[in-house]
C-alpha positions in Angstrom: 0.0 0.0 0.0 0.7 3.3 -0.6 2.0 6.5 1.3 0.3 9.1 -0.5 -1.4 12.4 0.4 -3.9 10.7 2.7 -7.6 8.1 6.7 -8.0 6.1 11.1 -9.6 4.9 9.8 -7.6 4.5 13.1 -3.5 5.4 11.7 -3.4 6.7 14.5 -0.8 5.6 17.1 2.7 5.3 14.7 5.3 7.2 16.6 7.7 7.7 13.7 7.5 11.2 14.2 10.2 12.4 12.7 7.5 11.9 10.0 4.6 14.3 10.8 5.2 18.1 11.6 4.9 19.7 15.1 1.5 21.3 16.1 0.5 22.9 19.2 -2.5 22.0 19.2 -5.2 19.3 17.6 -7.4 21.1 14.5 -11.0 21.1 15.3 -12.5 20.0 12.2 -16.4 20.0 11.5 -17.2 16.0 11.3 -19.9 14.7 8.7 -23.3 15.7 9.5 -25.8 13.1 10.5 -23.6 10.7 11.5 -24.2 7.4 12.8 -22.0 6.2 15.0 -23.7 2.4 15.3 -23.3 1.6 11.6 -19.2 3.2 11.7 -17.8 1.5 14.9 -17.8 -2.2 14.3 -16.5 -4.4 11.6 -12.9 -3.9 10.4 -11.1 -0.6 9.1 -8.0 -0.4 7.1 -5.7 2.7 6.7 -5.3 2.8 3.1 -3.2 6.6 2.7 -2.4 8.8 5.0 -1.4 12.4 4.8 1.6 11.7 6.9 3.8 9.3 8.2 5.7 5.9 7.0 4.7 2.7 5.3 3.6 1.4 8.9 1.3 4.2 9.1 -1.0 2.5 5.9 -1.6 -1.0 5.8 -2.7 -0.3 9.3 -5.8 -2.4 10.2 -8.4 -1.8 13.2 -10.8 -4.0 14.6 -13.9 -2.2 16.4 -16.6 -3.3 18.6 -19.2 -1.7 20.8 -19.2 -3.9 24.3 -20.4 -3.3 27.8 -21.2 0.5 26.8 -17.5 0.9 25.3 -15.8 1.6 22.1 -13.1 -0.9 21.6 -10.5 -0.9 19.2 -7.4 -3.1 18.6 -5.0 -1.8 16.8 -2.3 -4.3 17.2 0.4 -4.1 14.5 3.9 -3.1 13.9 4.8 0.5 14.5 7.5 2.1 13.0 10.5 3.5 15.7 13.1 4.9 14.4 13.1 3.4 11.2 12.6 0.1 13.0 9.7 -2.3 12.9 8.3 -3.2 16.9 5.0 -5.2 17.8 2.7 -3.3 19.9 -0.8 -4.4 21.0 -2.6 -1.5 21.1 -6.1 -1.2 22.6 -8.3 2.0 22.7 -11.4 2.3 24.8 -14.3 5.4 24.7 -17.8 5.4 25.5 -19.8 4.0 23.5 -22.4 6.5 22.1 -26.1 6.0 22.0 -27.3 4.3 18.8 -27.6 6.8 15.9 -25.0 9.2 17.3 -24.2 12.5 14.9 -21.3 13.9 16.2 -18.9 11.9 14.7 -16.4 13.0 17.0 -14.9 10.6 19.3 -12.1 10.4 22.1 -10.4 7.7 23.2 -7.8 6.8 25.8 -5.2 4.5 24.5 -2.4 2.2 25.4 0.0 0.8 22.9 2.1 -2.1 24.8 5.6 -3.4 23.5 5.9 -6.4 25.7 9.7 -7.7 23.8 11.0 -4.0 24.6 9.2 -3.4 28.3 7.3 -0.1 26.6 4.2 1.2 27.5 2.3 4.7 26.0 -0.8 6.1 27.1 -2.3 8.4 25.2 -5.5 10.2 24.2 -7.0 9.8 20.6 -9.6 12.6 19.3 -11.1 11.3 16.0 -13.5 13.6 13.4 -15.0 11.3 10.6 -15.2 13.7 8.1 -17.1 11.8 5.4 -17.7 8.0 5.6 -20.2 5.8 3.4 -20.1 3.5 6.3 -19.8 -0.1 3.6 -17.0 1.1 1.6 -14.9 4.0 2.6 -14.3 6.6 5.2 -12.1 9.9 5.8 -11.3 11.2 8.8 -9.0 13.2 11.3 -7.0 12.0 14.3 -5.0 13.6 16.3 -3.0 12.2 19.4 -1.3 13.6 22.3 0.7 11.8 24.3 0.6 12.3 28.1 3.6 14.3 30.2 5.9 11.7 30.6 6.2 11.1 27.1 6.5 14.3 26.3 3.3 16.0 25.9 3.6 15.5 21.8 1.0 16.5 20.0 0.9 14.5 16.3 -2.1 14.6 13.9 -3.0 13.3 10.2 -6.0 12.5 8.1 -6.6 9.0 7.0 -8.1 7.6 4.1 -10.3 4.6 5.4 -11.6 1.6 3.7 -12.9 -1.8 4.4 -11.5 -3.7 1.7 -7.6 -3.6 2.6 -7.0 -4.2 -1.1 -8.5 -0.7 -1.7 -5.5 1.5 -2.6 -7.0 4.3 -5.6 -10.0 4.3 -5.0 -11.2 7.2 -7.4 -14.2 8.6 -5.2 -14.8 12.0 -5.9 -16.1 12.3 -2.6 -13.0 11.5 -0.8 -11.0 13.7 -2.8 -13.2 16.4 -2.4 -12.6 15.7 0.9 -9.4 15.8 1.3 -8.9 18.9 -0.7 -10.9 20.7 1.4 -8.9 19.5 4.6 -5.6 19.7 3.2 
């Protein structure tokens, strides 16, 4: 798959940043009206571009699941550090919103574990799903910070989104259109 100007769905915890440019703070995007958050959290998402970041930012998948009143996403996968592939279970929890939820706005608290190198992050995850068709495709904005003692980094991209992992050009005008306008 393929680096190119972009969604999240969840790229969102690849700590190459060497790779994205310092911000002082997250962008606070408008996210799709009408949104529906029971027919966009569950099933599988794969990051298919990204606006920033490495090869282990795309090809990114995330599995999603409403349970027990939470959002819960695993994200497990290789991250790129320093140029260096590393395992990291990562697991994201939020509350889950009421069925048919229209914010499309969403913040998690995450933990992305490297068990063979004794790491542990915590951080928080804001997502805005800017435009999803909820079978196919999705865009959207992330943004993580990363909590004092790592720093207080503050790292952001959009993400092209798509169910189908094998989904690498999709032509949609309306994710184009899309990320134009966000760019």
């Amino acid at each position: 798959m393929n680096t190119i100007f972009v969604v999240t769905f969840f790229g969102f915890l690849t700590f190459a940043f060497a790779d994205y440019p310092k911000i002082e703070k997250c962008t606070d995007y408008k996210p799709m009206s009408n949104f529906n958050s029971t027919r966009f959290l569950n099933g599988t998402w794969y990051v298919t571009n990204a606006k920033h970041g490495s090869n282990s930012t795309v090809c990114r998948r995330y599995k999603i699941k409403i349970e027990g009143g939470l959002v819960k996403i695993n994200g497990d996968g290789y991250y790129g550090i320093n140029n260096q592939p590393v395992f990291y279970e990562v697991r994201c929890n939020a509350l889950a919103p009421n069925s048919g939820h229209q914010s499309g706005k969403i913040s998690f608290t995450c933990s992305q574990i490297a068990k063979e190198y004794d790491i542990a992050i915590n951080l928080e995850l804001s997502v805005t799903v800017l435009i999803t068709d909820y079978d196919e495709f999705a865009v959207m904005y992330r943004c993580v910070q990363l909590y004092p003692s790592f720093g207080s980094r503050i790292e952001d991209n959009l993400l092209v989104l798509h169910r189908d992992h094998k989904n690498i050009k999709d032509q949609n005008s309306r994710i184009s259109e899309t990320l134009k306008k966000h760019h």
